[in-house]
C-alpha positions as CSV (number, residue, x, y, z in Angstrom):
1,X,124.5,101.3,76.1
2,X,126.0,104.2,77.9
3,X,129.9,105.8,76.7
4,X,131.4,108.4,78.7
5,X,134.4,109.4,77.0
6,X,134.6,112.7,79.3
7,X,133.1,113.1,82.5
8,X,132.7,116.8,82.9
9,X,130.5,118.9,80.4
10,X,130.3,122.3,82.3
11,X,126.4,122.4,81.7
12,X,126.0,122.3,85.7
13,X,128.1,125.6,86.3
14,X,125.0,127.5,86.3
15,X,123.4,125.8,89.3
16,X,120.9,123.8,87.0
17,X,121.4,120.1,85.8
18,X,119.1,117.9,83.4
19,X,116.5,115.5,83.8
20,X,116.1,112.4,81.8
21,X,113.6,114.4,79.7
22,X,116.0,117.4,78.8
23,X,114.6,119.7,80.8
24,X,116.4,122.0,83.3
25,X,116.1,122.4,87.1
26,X,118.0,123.6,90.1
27,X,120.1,121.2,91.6
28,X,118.2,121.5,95.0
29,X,115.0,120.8,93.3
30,X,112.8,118.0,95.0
31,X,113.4,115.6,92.6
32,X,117.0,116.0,92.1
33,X,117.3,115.7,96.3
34,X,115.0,112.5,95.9
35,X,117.8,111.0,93.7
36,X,120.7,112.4,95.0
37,X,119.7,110.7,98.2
38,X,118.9,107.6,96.8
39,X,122.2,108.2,95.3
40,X,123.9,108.9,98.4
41,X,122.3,105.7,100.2
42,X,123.8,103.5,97.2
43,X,127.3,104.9,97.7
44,X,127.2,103.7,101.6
45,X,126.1,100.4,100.9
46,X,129.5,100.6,98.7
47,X,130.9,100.6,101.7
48,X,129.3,98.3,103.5
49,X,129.9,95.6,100.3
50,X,133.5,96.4,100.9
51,X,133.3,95.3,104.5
52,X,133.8,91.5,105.7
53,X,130.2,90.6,105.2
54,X,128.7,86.7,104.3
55,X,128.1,86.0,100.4
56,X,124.6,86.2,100.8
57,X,124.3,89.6,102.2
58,X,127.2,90.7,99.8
59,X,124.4,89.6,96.9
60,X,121.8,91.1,98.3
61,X,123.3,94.7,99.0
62,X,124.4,94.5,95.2
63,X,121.0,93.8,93.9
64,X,119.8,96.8,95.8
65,X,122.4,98.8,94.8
66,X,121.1,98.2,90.8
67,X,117.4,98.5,91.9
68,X,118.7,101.9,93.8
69,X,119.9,103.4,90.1
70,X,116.6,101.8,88.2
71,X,115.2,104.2,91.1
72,X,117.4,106.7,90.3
73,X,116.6,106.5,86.3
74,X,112.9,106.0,87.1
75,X,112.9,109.1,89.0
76,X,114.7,111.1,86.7
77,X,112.1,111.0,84.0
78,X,108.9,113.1,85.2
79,X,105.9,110.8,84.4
80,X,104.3,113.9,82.9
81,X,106.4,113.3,79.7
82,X,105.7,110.0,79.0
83,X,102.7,110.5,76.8
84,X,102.9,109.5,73.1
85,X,107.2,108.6,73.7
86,X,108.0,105.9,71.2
87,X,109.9,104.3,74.0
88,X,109.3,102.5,77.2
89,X,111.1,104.2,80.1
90,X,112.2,102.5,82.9
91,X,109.8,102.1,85.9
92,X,110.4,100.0,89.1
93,X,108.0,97.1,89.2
94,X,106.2,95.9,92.1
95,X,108.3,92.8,91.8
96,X,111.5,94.5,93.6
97,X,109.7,95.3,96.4
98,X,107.9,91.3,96.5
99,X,111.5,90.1,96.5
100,X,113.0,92.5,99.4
101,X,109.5,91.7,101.5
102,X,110.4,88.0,100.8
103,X,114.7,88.5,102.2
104,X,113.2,90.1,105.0
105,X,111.0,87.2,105.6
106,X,114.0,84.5,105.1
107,X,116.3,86.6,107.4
108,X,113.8,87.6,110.7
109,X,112.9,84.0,110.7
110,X,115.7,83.2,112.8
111,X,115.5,86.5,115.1
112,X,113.9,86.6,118.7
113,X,111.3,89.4,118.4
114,X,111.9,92.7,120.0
115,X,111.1,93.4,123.0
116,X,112.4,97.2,123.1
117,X,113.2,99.5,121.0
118,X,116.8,98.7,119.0
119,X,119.3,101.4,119.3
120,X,121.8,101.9,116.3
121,X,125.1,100.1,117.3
122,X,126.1,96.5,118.2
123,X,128.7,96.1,115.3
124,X,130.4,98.0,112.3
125,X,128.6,96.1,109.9
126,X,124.9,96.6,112.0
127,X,126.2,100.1,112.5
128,X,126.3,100.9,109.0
129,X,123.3,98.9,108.1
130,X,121.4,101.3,110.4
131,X,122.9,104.3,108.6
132,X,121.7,102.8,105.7
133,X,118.4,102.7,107.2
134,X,118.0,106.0,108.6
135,X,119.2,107.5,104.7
136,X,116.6,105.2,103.2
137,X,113.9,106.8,105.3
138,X,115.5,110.3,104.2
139,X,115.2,109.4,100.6
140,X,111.7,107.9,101.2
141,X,110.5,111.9,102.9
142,X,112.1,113.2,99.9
143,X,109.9,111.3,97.5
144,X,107.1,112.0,99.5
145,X,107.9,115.7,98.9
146,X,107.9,115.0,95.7
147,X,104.7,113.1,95.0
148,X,103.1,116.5,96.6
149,X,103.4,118.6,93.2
150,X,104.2,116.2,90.7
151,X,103.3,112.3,90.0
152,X,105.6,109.6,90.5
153,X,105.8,106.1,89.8
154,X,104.5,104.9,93.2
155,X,106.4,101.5,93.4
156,X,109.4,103.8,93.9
157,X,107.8,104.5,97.2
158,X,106.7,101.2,98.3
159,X,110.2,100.0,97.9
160,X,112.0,102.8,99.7
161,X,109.4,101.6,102.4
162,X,110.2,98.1,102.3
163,X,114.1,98.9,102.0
164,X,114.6,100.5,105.3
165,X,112.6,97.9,107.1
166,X,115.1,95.2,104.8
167,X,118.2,97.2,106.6
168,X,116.8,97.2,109.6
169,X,115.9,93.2,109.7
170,X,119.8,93.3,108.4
171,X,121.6,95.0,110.8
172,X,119.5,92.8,113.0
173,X,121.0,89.4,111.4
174,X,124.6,91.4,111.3
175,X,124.2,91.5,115.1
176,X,124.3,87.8,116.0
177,X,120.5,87.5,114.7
178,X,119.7,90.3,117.4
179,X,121.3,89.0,120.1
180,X,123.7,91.9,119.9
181,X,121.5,94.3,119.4
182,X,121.8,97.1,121.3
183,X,118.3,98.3,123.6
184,X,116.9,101.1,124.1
185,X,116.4,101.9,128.2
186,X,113.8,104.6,128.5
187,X,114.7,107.4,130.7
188,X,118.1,105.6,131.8
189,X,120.9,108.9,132.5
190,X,117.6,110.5,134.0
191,X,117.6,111.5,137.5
192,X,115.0,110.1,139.9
């Protein structure tokens, strides 16, 4: 159970902030910008749950948003201090990502393929979908930063993965199952 009874604590005035395991690193420190954009992504889909969206997609964004701070927790535990702890941490499981691969299935099933690239747009609620998208992918670089100098649980990745291809697939649906959509026309403000 987590109580927060006062909300600053003035540890960060240095420049530094704590990890799940105690330890202390600069705020711009890979893993701190992997969460922090997973962090940031979460807070946008706020957003988009406040919008006028259908109940299922309204479930769906707040499932992610709770599998976006198990992220969050998993990542802020290094995996390097997990040998010999009397407790189990929390790790994403392959399971999150088999149930996001399965909404995408259920939701492209009614969506003509594309036959061009899809530009960001069509709608407010496809229009922040895609922004979702694109912060996703940020987050999912970021991780992949990480996983260069330090191991991670690697479901984290595989869900980042699978998530921006989910918003994508959504914005899609948001757009009158594609038919919205707005295309990309190669070379179209170029002169002949």
């Amino acid at each position: 159970m987590i109580l927060l009874n006062k909300i600053y604590t003035k540890k960060g005035d240095d420049g530094k902030t704590e990890l799940g395991d105690g330890e202390r690193v600069e705020k711009f420190s890979t893993r701190v910008e992997s969460y922090g954009t997973i962090d940031e992504l979460n807070s946008l889909i706020g957003t988009v749950t406040c919008m006028d969206i259908n109940k299922n997609l309204r479930k769906s964004l707040e499932c992610i948003q709770n599998d976006l701070f198990d992220i969050g927790a998993d990542l802020c535990l290094p995996q390097r201090n997990l040998k010999g702890g009397s407790s189990q941490p929390l790790r994403l499981e392959k399971s999150l990502t088999l149930r996001l691969e399965s909404e995408i299935d259920d939701m492209n099933k009614d969506i003509d393929p594309i036959r061009s690239f899809v530009l960001p747009g069509g709608n407010k609620i496809a229009s922040k979908l895609h922004l979702c998208r694109t912060i996703c992918r940020r987050a999912e670089r970021r991780v992949v930063e990480l996983m260069r100098n330090e191991e991670i649980n690697l479901e984290v990745l595989k869900y980042l993965n699978r998530l921006s291809d989910w918003f994508f697939v959504a914005a899609r649906k948001s757009n009158d199952n594609g038919k919205k959509d707005i295309l990309w026309k190669p070379a179209m403000n170029q002169t002949p």
